[in-house]
BALOBA-1460 file (C-alpha; in Angstrom, 3 decimals):
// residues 237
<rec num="1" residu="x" x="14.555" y="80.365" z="47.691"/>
<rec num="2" residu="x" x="15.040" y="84.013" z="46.135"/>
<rec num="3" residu="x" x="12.674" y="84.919" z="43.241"/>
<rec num="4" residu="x" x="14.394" y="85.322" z="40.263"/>
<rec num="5" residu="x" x="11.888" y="88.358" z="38.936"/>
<rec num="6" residu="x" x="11.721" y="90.244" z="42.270"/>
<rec num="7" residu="x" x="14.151" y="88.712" z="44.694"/>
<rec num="8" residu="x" x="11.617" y="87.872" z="46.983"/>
<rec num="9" residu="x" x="12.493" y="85.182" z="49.430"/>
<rec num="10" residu="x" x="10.151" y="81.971" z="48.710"/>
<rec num="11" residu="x" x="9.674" y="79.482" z="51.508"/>
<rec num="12" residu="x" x="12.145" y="76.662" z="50.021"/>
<rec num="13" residu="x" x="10.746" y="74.433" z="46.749"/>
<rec num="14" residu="x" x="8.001" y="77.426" z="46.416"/>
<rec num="15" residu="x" x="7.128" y="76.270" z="42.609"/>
<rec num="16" residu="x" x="5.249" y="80.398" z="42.291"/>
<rec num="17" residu="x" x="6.542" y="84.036" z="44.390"/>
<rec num="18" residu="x" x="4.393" y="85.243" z="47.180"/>
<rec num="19" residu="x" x="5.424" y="88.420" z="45.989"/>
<rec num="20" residu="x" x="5.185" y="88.582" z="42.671"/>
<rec num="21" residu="x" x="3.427" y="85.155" z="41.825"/>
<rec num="22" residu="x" x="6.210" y="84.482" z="39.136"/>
<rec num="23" residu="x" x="6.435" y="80.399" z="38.365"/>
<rec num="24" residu="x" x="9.773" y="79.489" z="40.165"/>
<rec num="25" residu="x" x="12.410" y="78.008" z="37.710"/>
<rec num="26" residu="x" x="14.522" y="76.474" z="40.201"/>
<rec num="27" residu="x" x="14.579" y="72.899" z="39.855"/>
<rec num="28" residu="x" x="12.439" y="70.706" z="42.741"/>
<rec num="29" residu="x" x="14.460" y="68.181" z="44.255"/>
<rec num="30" residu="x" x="13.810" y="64.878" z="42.499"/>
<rec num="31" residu="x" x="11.628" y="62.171" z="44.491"/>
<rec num="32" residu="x" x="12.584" y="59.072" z="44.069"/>
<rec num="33" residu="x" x="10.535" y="56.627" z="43.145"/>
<rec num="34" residu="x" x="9.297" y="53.746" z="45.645"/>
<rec num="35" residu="x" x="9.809" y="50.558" z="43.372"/>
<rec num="36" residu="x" x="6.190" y="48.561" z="43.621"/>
<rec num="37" residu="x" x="6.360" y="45.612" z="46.140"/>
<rec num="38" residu="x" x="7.060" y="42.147" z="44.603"/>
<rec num="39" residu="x" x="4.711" y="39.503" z="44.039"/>
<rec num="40" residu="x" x="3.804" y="37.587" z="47.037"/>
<rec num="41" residu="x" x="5.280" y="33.596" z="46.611"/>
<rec num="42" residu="x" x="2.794" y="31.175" z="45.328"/>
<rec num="43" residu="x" x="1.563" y="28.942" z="47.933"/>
<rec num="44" residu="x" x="3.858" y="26.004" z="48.726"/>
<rec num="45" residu="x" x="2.460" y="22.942" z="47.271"/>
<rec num="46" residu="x" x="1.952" y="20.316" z="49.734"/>
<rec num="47" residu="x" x="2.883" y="16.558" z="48.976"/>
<rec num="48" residu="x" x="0.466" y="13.985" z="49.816"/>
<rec num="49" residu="x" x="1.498" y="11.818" z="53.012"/>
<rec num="50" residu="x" x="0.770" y="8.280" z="51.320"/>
<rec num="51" residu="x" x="3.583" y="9.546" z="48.790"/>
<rec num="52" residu="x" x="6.216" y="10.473" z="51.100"/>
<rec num="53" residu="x" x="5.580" y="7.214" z="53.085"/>
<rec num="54" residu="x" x="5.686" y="5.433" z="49.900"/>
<rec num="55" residu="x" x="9.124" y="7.232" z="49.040"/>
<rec num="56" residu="x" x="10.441" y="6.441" z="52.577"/>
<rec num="57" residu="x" x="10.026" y="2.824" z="52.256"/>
<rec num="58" residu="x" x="11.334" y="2.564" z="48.400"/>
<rec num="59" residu="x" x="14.207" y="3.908" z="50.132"/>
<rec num="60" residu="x" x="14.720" y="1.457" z="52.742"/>
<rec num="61" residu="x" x="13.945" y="-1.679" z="50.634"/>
<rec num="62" residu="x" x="16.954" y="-0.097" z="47.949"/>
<rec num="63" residu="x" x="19.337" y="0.196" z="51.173"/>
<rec num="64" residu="x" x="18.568" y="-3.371" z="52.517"/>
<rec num="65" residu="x" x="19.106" y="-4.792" z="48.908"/>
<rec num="66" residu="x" x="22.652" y="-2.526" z="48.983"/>
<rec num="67" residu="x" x="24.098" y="-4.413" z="52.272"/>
<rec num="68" residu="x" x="22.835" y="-7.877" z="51.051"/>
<rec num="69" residu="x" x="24.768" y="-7.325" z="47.803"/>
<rec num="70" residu="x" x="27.735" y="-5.581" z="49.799"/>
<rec num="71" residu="x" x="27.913" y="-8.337" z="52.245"/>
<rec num="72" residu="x" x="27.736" y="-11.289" z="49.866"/>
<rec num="73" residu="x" x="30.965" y="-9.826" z="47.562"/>
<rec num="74" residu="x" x="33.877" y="-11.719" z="47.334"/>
<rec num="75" residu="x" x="32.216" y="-14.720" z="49.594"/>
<rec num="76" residu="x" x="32.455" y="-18.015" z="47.541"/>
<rec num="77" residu="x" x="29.400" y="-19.304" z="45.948"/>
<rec num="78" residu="x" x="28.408" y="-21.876" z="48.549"/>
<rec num="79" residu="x" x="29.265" y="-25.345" z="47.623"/>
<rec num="80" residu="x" x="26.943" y="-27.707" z="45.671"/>
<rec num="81" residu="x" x="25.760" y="-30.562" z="47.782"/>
<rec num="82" residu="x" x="27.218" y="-33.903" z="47.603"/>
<rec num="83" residu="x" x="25.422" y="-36.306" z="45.202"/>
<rec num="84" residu="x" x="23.062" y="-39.123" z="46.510"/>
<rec num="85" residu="x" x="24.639" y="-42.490" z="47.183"/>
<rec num="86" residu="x" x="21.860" y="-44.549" z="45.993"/>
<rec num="87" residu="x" x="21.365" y="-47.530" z="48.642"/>
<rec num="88" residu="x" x="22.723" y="-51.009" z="48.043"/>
<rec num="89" residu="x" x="20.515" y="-53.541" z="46.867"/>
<rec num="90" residu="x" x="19.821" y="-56.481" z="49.344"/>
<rec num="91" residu="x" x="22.030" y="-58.876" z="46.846"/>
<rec num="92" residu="x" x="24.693" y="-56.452" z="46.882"/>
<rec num="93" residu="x" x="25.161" y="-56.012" z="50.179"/>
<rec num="94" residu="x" x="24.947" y="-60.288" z="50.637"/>
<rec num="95" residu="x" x="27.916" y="-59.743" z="47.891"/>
<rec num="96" residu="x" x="30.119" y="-57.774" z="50.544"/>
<rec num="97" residu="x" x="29.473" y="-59.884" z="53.230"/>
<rec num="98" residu="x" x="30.251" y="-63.568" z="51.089"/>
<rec num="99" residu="x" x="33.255" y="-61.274" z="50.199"/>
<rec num="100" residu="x" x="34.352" y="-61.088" z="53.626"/>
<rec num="101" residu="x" x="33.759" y="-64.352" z="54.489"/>
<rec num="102" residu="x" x="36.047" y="-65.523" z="51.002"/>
<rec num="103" residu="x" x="39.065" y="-62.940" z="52.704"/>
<rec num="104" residu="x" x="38.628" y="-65.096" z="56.131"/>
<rec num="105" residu="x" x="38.210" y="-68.384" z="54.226"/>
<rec num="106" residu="x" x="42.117" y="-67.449" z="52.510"/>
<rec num="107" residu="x" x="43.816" y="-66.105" z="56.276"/>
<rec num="108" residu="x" x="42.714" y="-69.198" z="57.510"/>
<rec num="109" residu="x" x="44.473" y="-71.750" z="55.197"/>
<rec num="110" residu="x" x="47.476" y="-68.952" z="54.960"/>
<rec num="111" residu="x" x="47.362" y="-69.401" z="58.821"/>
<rec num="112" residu="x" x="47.147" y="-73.142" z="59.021"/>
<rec num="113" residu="x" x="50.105" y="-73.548" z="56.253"/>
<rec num="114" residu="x" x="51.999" y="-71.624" z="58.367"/>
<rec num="115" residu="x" x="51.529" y="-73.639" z="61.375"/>
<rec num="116" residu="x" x="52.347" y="-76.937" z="59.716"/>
<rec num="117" residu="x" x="55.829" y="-75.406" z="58.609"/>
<rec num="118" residu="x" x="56.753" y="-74.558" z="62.152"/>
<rec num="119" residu="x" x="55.620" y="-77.490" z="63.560"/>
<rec num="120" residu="x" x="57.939" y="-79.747" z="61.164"/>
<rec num="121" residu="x" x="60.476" y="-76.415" z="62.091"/>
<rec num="122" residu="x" x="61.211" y="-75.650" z="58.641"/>
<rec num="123" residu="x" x="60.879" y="-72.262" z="56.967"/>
<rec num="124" residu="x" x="60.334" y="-70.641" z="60.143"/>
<rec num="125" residu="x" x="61.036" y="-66.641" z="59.167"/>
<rec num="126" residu="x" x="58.423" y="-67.275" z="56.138"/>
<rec num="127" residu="x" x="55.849" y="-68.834" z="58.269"/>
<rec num="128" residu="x" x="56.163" y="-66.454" z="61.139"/>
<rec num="129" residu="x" x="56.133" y="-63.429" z="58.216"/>
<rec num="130" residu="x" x="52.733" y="-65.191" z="57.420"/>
<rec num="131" residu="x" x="51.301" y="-65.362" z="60.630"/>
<rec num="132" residu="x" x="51.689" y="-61.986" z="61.168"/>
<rec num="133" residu="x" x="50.226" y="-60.879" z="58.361"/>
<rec num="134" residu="x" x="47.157" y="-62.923" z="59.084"/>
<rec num="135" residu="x" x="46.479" y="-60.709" z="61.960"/>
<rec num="136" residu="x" x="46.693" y="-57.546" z="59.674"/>
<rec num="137" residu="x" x="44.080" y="-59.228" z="57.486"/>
<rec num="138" residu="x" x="41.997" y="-60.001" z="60.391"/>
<rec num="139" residu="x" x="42.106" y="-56.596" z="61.820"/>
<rec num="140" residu="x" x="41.077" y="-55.535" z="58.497"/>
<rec num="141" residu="x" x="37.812" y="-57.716" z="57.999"/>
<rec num="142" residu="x" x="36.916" y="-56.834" z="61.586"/>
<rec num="143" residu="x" x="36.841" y="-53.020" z="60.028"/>
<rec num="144" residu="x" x="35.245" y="-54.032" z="57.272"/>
<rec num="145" residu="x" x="32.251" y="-56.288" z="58.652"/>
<rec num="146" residu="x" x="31.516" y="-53.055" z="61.556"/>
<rec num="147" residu="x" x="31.128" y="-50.482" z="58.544"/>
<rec num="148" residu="x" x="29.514" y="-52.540" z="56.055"/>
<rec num="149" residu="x" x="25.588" y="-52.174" z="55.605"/>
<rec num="150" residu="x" x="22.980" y="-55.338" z="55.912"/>
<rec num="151" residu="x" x="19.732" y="-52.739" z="56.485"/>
<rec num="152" residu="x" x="18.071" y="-54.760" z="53.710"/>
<rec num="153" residu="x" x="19.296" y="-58.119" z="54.424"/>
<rec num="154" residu="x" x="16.733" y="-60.487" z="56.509"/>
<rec num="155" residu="x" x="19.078" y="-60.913" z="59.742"/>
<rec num="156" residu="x" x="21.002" y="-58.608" z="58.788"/>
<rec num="157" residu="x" x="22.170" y="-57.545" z="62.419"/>
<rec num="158" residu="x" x="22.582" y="-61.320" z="63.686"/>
<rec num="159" residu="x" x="24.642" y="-61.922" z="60.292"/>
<rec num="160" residu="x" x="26.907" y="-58.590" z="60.762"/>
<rec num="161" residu="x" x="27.449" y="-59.708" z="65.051"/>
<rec num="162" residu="x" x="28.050" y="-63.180" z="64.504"/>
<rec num="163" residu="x" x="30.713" y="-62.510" z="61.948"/>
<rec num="164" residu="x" x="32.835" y="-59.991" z="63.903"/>
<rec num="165" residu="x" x="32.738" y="-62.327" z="67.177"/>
<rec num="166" residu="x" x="34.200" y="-64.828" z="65.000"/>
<rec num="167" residu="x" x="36.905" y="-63.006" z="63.165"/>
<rec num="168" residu="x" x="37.317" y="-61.787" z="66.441"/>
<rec num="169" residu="x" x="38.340" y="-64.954" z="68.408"/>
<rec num="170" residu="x" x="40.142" y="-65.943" z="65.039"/>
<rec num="171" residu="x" x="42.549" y="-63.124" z="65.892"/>
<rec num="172" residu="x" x="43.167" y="-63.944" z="69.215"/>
<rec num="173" residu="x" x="44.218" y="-67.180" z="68.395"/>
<rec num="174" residu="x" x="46.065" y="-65.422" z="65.594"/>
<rec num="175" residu="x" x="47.945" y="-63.585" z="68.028"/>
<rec num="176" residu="x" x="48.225" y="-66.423" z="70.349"/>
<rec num="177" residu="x" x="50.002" y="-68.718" z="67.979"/>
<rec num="178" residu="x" x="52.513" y="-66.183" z="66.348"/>
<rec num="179" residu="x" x="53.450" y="-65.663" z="70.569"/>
<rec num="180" residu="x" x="54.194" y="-69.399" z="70.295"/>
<rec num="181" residu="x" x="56.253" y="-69.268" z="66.786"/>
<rec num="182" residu="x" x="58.278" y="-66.253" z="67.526"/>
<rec num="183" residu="x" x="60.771" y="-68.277" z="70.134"/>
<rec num="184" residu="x" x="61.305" y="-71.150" z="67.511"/>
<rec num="185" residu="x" x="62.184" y="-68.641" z="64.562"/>
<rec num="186" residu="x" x="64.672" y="-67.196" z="66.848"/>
<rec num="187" residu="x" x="65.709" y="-69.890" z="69.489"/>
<rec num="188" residu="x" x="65.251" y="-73.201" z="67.453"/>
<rec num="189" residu="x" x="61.814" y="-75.278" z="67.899"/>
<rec num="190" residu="x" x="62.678" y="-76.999" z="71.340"/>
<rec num="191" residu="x" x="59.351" y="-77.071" z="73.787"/>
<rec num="192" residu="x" x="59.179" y="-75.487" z="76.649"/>
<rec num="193" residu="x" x="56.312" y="-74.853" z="78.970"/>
<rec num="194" residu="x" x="56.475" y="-70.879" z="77.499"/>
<rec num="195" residu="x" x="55.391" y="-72.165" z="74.389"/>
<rec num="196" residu="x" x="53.388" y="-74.743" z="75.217"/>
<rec num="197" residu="x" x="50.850" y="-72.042" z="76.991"/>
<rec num="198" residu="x" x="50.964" y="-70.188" z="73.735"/>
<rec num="199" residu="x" x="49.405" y="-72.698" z="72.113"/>
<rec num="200" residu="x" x="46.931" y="-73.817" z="74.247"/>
<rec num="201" residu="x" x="45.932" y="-70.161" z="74.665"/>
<rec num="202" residu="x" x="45.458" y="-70.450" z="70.887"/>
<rec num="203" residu="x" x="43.944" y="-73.457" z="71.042"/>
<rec num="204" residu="x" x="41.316" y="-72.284" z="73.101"/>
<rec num="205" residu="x" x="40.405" y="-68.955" z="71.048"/>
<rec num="206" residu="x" x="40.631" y="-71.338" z="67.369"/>
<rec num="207" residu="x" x="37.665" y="-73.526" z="69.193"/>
<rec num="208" residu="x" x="35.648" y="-69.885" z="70.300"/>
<rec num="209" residu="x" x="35.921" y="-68.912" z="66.964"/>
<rec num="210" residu="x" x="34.648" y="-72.336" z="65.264"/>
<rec num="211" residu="x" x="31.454" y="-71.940" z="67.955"/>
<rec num="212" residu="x" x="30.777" y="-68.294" z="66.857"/>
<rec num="213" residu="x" x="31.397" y="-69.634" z="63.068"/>
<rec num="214" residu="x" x="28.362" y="-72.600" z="63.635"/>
<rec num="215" residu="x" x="26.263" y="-69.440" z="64.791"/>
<rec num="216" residu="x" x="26.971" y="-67.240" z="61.725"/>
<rec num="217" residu="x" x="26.553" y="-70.553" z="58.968"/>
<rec num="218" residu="x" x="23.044" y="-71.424" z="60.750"/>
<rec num="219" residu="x" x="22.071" y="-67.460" z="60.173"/>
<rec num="220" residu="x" x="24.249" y="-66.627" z="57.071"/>
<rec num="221" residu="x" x="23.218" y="-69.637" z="54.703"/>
<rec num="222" residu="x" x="19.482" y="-69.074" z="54.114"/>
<rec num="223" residu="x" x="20.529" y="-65.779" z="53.057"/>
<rec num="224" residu="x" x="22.923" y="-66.821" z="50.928"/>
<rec num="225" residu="x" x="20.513" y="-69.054" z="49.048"/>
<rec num="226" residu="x" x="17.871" y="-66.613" z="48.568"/>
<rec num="227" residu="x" x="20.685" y="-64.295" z="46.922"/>
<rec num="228" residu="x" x="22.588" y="-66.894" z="44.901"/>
<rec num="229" residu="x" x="26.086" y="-67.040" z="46.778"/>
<rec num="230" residu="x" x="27.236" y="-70.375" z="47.982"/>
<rec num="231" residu="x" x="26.510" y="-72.305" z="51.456"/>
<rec num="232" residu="x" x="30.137" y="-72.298" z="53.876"/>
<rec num="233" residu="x" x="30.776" y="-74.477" z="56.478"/>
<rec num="234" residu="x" x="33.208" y="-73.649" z="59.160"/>
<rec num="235" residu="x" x="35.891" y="-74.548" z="57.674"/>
<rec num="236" residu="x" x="35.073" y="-72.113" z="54.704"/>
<rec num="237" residu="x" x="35.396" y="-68.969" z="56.824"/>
């Protein structure tokens, strides 16, 4: 750098001459400033483990309670349970069984009205009509006397057994006898060995039924009493 009083050549950024020791005027190349260092971070705070164990299962429980509530939308509400039949008093269920004895009582004189018109061979498409029918009614009180209940009646099994073996027979010879109308509604009443085996096959089953019968009157009436329904013979059922 040449002095600007003698000329002298400085050494460069000289801030006086060697020569003549004048102060240099030349500007000094500006130094720029290093910028202080920032601030170190504060210290990461550290979260208790209990709490993030405590977080992890908050989260959990709130996903289980998401499916459950997911799963169960648009299911229908599950249907209310059928209402308790109360049971049926001992009386009452006496009361269905003198009912189906009454039904058996009225097949039995439909059935024997019937029989009288085709043995004088009058009326023979009514009575035959009849006959059938008493088999449908049969059928039906043998339905009836399997489902109903006798739990609380005293014999309640023996009354219930003896019952169906007699409607039972009583529709065999049911079925026995119409065998033996059907050719005199249709062919005339002549007798011929055909029919006579008809009715001796119902023969046979009427007298099964009447010994099953005895059996359910010397069961059925001492339960009737104690109830208040009426004592049968036979010949009522």
């Amino acid at each position: 750098m040449h002095c600007e009083a003698c000329g002298f050549d400085n050494y460069p950024g000289a801030r006086y001459c060697a020569r003549c020791h004048s102060a240099s005027t030349a500007e000094m190349p500006a130094v720029e400033a290093t910028p202080p260092p920032p601030p170190p971070p504060p210290p990461a705070r550290r979260v208790p483990v209990a709490l993030v164990i405590v977080a992890i299962g908050l989260i959990g429980v709130l996903g289980a309670v998401a499916i459950v509530v997911l799963r169960t939308q648009g299911k229908p509400a599950p249907a209310a349970a059928p209402p308790t039949v109360a049971a049926r008093s001992a009386k009452e269920q006496a009361g269905d069984i003198d009912a189906i004895l009454e039904r058996s009582s009225a097949s039995r004189a439909k059935l024997n009205g019937a029989l009288q018109r085709v043995q004088r061979c009058t009326g023979l498409a009514a009575a035959l009509a009849d006959m059938r029918q008493v088999g449908v009614e049969r059928k039906a009180q043998i339905a009836d006397t399997t489902a109903v209940t006798v739990s609380a009646l005293p014999d309640g099994e023996r009354v219930r057994s003896t019952l169906t073996s007699a409607l039972t027979y009583a529709l065999e010879a049911d079925q026995h006898f119409v065998a033996w109308a059907e050719p005199a509604a249709t062919d005339g009443c002549r007798d011929t060995k055909a029919r006579r085996a008809d009715w001796n096959s119902g023969q046979k089953s009427s007298e099964q039924a009447q010994a099953a019968k005895r059996q359910l009157v010397a069961v059925w009436n001492p339960v009737a009493g104690q109830y208040g329904f009426k004592q049968r013979s036979t010949q009522q059922i």
